[in-house]
C-alpha positions as CSV (number, residue, x, y, z in Angstrom):
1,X,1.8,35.3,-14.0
2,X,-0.7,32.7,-12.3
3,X,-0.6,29.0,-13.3
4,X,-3.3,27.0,-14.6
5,X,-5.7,24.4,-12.6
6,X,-4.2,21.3,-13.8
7,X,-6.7,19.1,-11.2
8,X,-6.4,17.5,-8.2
9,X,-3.3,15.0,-8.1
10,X,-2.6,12.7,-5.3
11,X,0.8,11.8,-4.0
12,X,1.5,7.7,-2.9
13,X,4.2,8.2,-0.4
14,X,5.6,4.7,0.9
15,X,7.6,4.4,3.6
16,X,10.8,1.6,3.8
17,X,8.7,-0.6,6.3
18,X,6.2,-0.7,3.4
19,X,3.3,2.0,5.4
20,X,2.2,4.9,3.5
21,X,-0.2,7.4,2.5
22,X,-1.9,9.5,0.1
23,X,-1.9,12.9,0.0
24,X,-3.9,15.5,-1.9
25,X,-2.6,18.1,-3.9
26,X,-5.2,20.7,-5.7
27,X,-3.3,22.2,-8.4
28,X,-6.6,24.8,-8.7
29,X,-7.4,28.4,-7.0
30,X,-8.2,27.6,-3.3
31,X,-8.6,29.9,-0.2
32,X,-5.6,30.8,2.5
33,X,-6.4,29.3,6.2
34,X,-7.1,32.4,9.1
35,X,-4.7,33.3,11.2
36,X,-4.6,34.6,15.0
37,X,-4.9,38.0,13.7
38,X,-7.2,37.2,11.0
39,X,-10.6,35.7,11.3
40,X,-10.6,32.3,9.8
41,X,-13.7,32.9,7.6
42,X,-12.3,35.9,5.8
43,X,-10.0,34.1,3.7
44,X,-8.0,35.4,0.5
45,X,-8.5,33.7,-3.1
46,X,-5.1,32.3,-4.2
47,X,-5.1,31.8,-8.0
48,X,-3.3,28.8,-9.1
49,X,0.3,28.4,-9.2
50,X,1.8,25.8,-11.0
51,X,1.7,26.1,-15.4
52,X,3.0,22.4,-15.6
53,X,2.7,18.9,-14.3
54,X,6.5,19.0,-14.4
55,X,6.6,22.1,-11.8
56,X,3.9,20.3,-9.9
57,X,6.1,17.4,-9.2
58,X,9.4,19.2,-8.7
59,X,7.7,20.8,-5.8
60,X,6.2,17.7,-4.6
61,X,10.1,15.7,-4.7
62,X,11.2,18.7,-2.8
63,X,7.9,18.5,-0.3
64,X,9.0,15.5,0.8
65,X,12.9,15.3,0.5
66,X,14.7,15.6,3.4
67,X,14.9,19.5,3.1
68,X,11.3,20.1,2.5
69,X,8.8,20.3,5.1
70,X,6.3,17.1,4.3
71,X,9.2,15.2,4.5
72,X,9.8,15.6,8.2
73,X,8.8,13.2,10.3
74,X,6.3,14.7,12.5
75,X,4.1,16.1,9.3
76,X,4.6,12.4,8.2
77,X,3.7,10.9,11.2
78,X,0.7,13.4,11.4
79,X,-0.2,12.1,7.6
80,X,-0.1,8.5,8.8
81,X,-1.9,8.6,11.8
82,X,-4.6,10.5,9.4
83,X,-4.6,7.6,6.6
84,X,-5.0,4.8,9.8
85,X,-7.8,7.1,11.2
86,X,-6.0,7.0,14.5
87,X,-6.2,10.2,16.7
88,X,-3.5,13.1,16.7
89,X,-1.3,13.8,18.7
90,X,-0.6,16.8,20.5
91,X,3.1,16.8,19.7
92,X,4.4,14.9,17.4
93,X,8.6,14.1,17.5
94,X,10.4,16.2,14.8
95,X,13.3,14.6,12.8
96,X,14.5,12.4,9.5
97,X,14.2,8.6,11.0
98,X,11.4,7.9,8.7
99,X,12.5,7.1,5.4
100,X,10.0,7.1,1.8
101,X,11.8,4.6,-0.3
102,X,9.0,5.8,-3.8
103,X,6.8,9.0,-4.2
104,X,4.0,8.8,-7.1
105,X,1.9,11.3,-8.6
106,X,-1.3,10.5,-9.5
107,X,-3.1,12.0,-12.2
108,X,-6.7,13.6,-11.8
109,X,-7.3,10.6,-15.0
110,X,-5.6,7.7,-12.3
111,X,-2.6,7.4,-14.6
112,X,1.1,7.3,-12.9
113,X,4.5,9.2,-12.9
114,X,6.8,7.8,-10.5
115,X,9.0,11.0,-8.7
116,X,12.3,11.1,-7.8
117,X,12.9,10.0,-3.9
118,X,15.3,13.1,-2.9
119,X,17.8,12.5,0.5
């Protein structure tokens, strides 16, 4: 069973040393990225996959805990340098130094759920 398109929520991520970022999560149907093998403009539909906000932020505590993969520090690091508009890096150091201290979901109508910060 597909979800339903509960809008686009942003994520407030704050780090202990008071930097941050926001990050967008569309909740609605949106198209897979190409691969090698796979030319990037023949993209598949994916319908969407959450069917409550309370799924939607159980995946976003785990995103960014210290077992999901946002909450690494080069995919953070990569999100800050984004939100400072400062250029990439190439490689960016891999590891758990950097550490979010509150996570907040941010409804498509501005209101606010704070998330559980997840070590």
């Amino acid at each position: 069973m597909t979800g339903i398109d509960l809008g686009t929520y942003h994520v407030r991520v704050v780090l202990d040393d008071g930097d941050g970022f926001l990050a967008v999560w569309n909740t609605g149907r949106r198209y897979t990225h190409g691969t090698g093998s796979w030319h990037p403009l023949t993209a598949a539909s994916v319908p969407p996959h959450w069917k409550s906000e309370d799924e939607l932020a159980e995946a976003v505590e785990y995103a960014y805990s210290d077992d999901g993969n946002a909450g690494c520090d080069c995919n953070m690091r990569m999100s800050l340098d984004r939100a400072h508009q400062r250029p990439e890096q190439d490689d960016y150091l891999c590891g758990e130094t950097l550490v979010i201290t509150s996570l907040t979901l941010i409804r498509p109508d501005g209101t606010e759920r704070a998330l559980e910060v997840r070590r």
